[in-house]
Structures are given as structure tokens and as C-alpha cells.
N, C-alpha and C positions, 0 to 999 in steps of 0.2 A: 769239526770235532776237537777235542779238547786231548787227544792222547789216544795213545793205544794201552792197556792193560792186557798183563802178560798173567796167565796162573798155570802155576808148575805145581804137581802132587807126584808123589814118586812113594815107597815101601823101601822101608832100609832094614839090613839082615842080620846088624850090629846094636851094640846096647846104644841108648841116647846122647851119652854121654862121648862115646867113641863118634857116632855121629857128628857132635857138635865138636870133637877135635878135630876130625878131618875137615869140616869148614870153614873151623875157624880162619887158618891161614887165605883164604878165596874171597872174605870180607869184603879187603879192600882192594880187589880184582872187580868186584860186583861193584863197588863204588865208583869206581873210576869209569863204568864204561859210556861212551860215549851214547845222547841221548837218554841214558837210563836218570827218572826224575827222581822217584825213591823206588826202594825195595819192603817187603815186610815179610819175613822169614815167619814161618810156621812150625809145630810139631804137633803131631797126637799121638804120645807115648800106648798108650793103650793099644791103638792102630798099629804101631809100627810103620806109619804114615807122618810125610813132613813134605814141605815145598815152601813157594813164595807168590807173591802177589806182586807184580814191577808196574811201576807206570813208565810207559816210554814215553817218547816226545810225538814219536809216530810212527807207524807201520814199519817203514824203511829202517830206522833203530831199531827195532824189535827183531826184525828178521836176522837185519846184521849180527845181533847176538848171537840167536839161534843154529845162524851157519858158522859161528864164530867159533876160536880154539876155548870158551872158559865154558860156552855148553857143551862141548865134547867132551871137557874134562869132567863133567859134572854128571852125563850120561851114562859115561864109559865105568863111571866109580863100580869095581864089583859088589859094594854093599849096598849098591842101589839098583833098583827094578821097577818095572811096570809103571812107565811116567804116563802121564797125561798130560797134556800140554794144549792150552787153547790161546787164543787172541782174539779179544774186541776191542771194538771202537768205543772211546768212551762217551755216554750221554752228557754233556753239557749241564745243562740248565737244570736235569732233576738233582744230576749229582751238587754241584754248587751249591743247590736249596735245603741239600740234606749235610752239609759242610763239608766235603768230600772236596780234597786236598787236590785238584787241579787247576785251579786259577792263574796261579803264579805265570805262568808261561802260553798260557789257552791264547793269546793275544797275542803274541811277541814272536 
């Protein structure tokens, strides 16, 4: 397998904007964690719905985050409710053929 992908949705109770200042600062908390390949941060204002998309390296990284202090901090947020939270494995060879940003490291 080429990685694990992580999707996080969650409902926030705050305007967008307040939203994205409480995140802001966790950036580069998100950046740095180990394993983690990219992130792709979402919102659907209309929703009142926002999350991410992570490729990790692999299952073991992934987890690690999730039992980790910066998803606690990120769960715990009082403007934030109702996550969903899933994890798969990622397809190789369809993703690749559709240019879907895992190669770099599927090998190594």
C-alpha cells in the first residue's frame, strides 16, 4: 500500500472566520508531525462543516496522531462537534493513474 489516508469532518459553532483563527496557530503543529505526507484542510461555510484530508506514511502514523496530544487538542475545541473520523488504506496503482499525489515515498 502506498499510505494510509486519514478524513476528519467535524461542525463548528463559530463564524468561519473565528474558525480559521483558532487554527491558524496548529498549522504548523500539523506540519511537523511525524509521518504525516500532506494535509488538505477543508470548509463548507454554508454547512457549518470543515475537516482534512492527511496522507500518512502508514497506519502506525496515523494512529499515533489520533492518540496524540494535537488531536486531543483539536477534538476537545468547544466550537467543534460531531467528528467523523475514518482511515483507509490507500489504492496504489488506480490512484497514481488518476495523478494522485502518493508516489514520492510508496517505495522508500
Amino acid at each position: 500500500m502506498a499510505g494510509t489516508i486519514l478524513n476528519v469532518m467535524f461542525k463548528y459553532n463559530v463564524t468561519s472566520e473565528q474558525l480559521l483563527e483558532a487554527l491558524a496557530p496548529l498549522v504548523d503543529d500539523f506540519a511537523k508531525l511525524p509521518g504525516l505526507q500532506w494535509k488538505i484542510w477543508f470548509m463548507n461555510e454554508e454547512e457549518s462543516e470543515a475537516g482534512g484530508v492527511y496522507l500518512f506514511e502508514n497506519q502506525a502514523a496515523c494512529s499515533d496522531y489520533l492518540s496524540g496530544p494535537l488531536a486531543r487538542i483539536v477534538t476537545s475545541h468547544p466550537a467543534l462537534s460531531d467528528f467523523i473520523v475514518k482511515s483507509f488504506d490507500v489504492l496504489e496503482e488506480p490512484t497514481a493513474a488518476c495523478r494522485g499525489p502518493v508516489g514520492a515515498f510508496a517505495h522508500g
